[in-house]
Biotite code that builds the C-alpha atoms (Angstrom):
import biotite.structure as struc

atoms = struc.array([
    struc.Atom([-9.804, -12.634, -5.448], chain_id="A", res_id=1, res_name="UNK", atom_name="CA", element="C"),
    struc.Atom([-9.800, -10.821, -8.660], chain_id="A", res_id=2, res_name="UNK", atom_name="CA", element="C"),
    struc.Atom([-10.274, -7.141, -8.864], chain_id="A", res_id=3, res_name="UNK", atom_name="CA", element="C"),
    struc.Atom([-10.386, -5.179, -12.232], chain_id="A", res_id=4, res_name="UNK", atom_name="CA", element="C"),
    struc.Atom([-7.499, -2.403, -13.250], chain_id="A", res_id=5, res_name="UNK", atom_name="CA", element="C"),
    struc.Atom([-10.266, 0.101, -12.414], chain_id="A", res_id=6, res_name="UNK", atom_name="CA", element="C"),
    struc.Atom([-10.834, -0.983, -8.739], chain_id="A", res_id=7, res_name="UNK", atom_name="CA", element="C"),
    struc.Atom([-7.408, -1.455, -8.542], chain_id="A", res_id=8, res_name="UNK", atom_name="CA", element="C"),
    struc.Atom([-6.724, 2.202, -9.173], chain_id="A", res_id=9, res_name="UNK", atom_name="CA", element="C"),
    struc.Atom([-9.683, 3.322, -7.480], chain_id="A", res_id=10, res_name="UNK", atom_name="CA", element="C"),
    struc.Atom([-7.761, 1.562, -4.403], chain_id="A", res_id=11, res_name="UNK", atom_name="CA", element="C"),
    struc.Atom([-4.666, 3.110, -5.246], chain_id="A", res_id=12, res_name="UNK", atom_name="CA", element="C"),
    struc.Atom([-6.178, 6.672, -5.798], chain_id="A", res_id=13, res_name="UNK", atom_name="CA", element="C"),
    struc.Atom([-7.886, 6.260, -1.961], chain_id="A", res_id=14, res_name="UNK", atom_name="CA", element="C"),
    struc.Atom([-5.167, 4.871, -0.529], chain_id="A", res_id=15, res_name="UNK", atom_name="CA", element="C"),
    struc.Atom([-3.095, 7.929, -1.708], chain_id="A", res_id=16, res_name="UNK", atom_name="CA", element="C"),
    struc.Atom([-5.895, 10.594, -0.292], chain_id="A", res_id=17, res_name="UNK", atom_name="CA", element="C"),
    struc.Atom([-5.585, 8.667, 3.021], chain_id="A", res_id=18, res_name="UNK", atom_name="CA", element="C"),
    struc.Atom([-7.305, 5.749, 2.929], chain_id="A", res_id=19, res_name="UNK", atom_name="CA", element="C"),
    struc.Atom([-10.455, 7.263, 3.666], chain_id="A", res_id=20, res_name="UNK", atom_name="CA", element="C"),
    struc.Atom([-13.053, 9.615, 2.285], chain_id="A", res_id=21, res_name="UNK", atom_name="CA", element="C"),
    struc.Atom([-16.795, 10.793, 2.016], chain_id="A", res_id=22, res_name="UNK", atom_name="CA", element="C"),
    struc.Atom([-19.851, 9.661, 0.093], chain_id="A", res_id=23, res_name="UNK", atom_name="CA", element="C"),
    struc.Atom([-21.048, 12.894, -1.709], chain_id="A", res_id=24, res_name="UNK", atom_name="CA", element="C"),
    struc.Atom([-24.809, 13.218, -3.544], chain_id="A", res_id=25, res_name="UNK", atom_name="CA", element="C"),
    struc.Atom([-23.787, 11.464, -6.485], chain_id="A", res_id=26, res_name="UNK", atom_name="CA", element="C"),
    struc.Atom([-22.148, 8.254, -5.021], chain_id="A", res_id=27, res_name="UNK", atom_name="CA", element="C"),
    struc.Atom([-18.741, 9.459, -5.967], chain_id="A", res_id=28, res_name="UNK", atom_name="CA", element="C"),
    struc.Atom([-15.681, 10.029, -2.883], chain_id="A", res_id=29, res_name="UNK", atom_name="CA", element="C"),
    struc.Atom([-14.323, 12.659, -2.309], chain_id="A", res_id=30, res_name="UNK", atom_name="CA", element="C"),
    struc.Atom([-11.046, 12.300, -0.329], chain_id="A", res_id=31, res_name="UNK", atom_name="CA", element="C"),
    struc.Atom([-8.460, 14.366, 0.722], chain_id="A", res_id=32, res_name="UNK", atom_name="CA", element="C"),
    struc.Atom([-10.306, 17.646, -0.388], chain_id="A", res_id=33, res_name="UNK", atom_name="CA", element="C"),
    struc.Atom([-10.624, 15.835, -3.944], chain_id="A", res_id=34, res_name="UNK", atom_name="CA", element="C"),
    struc.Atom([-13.657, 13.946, -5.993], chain_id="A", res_id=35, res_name="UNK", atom_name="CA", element="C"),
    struc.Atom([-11.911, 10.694, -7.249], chain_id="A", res_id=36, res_name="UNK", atom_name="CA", element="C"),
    struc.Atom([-12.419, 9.886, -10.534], chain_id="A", res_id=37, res_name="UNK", atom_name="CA", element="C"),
    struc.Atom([-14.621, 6.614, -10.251], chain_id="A", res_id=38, res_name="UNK", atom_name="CA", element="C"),
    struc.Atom([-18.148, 5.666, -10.407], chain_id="A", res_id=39, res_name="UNK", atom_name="CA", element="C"),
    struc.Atom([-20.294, 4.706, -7.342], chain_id="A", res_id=40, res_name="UNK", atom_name="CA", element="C"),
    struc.Atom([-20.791, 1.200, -8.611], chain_id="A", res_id=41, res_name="UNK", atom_name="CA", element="C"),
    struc.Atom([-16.866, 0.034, -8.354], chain_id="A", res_id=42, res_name="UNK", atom_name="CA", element="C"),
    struc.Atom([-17.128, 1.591, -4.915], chain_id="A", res_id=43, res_name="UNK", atom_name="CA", element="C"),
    struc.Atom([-19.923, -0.434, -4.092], chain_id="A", res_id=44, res_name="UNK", atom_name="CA", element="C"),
    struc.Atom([-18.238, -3.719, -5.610], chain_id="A", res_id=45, res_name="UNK", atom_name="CA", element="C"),
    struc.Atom([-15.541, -2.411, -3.187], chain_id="A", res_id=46, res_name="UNK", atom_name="CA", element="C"),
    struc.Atom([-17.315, -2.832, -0.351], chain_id="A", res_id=47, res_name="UNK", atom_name="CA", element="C"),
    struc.Atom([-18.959, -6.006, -1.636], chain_id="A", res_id=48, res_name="UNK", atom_name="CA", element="C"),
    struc.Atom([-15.628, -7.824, -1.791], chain_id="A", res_id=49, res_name="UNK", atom_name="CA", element="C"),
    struc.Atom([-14.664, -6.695, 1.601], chain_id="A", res_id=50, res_name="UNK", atom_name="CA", element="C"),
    struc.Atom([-11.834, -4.131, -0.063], chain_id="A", res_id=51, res_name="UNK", atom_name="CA", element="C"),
    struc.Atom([-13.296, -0.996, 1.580], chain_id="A", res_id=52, res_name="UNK", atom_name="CA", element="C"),
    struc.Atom([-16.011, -0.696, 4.344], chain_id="A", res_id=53, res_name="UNK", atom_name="CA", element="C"),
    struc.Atom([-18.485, 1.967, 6.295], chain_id="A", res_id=54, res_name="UNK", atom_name="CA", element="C"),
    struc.Atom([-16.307, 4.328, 8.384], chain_id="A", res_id=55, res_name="UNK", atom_name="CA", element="C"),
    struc.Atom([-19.328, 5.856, 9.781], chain_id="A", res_id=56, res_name="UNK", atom_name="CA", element="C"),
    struc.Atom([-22.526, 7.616, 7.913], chain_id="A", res_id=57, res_name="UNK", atom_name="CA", element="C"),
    struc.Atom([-21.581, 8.474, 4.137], chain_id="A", res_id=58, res_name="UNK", atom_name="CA", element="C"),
    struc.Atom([-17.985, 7.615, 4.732], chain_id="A", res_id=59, res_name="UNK", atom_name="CA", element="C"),
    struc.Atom([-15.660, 4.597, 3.373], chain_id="A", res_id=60, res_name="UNK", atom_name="CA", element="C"),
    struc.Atom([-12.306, 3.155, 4.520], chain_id="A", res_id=61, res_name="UNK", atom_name="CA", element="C"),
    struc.Atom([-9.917, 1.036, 3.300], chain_id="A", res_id=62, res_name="UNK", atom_name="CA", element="C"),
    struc.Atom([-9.455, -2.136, 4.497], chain_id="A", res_id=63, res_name="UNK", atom_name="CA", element="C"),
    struc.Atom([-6.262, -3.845, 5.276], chain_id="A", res_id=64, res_name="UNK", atom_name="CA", element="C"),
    struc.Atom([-7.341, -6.410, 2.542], chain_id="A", res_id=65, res_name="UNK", atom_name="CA", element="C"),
    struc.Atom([-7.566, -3.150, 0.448], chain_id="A", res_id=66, res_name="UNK", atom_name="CA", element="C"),
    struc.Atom([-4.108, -1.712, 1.320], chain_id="A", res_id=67, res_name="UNK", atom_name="CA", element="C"),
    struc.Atom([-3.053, -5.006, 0.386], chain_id="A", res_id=68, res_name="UNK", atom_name="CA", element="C"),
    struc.Atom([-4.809, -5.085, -3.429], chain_id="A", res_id=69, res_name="UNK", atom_name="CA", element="C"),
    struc.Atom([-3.184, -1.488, -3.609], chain_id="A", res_id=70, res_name="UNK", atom_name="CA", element="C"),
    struc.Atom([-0.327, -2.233, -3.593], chain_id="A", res_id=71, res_name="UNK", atom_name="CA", element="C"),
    struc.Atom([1.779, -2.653, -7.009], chain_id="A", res_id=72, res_name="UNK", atom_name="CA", element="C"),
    struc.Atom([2.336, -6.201, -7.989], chain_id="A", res_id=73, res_name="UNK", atom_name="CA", element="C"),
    struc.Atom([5.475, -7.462, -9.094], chain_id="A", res_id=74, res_name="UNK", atom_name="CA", element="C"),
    struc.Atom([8.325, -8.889, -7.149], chain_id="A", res_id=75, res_name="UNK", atom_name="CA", element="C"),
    struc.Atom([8.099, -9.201, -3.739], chain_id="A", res_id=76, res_name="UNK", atom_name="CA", element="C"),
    struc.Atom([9.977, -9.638, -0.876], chain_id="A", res_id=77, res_name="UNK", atom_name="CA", element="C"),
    struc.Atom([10.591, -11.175, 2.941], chain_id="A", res_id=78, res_name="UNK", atom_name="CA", element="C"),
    struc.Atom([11.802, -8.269, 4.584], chain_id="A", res_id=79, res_name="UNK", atom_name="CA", element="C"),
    struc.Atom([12.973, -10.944, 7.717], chain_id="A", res_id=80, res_name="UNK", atom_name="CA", element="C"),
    struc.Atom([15.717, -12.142, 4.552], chain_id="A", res_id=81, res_name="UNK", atom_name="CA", element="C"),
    struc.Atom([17.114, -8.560, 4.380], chain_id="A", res_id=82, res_name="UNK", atom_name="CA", element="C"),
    struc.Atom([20.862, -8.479, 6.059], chain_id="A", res_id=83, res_name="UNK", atom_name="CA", element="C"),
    struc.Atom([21.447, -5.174, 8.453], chain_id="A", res_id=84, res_name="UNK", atom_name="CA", element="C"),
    struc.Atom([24.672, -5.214, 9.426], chain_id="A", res_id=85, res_name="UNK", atom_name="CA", element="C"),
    struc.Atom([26.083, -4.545, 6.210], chain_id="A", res_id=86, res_name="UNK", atom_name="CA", element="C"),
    struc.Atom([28.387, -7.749, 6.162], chain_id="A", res_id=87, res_name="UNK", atom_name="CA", element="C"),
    struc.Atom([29.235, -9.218, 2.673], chain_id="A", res_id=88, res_name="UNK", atom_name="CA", element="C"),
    struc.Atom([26.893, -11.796, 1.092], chain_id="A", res_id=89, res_name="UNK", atom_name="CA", element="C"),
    struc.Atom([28.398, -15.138, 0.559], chain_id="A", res_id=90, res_name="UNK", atom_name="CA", element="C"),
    struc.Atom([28.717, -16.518, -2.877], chain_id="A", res_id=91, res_name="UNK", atom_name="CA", element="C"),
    struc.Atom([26.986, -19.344, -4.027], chain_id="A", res_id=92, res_name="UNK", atom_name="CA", element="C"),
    struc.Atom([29.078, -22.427, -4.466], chain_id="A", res_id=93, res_name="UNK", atom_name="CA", element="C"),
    struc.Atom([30.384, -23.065, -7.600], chain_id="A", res_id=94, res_name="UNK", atom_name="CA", element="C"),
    struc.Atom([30.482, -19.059, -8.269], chain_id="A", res_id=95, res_name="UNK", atom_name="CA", element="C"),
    struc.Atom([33.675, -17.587, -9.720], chain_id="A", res_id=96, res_name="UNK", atom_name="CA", element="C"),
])
């Protein structure tokens, strides 16, 4: 599923007020005592992909498909693959 950058932040910017907020008179959100800086329309394309949904009347959450397009892309991990008990990693063979 592609979003755009500007979804993409407008996820970011509501997951960081909480994941949820209001719908005020102009079909902007306010969350977290703040109007976010984005137009009703990429909220509604939001919703329409399934990224954020009704949280009751005039209010939106984010999904956990949302949480997951919020987060920053890059690298990522298998946290199951990360070693605990602090014992020294093996080197590959052939390593010197």
């Amino acid at each position: 599923m592609g979003i755009t950058d500007s979804q993409r932040d407008a996820l970011v910017a509501l997951h960081a007020a909480g994941g949820e907020g209001a719908i005020d008179r102009h079909g902007g959100i306010v969350a977290a005592g703040e109007r976010l800086p984005f137009l009703a329309d990429t909220w509604l394309r939001l919703v329409t992909l399934g990224l954020v949904t009704a949280a009751g009347p005039l209010r939106i959450r984010i999904t956990a498909a949302g949480e997951e397009a919020a987060q920053p892309k890059g690298r990522r991990f298998d946290p199951r693959l990360l070693r605990t008990d602090n014992t020294p990693n093996p080197a590959h063979p052939g390593a010197e």
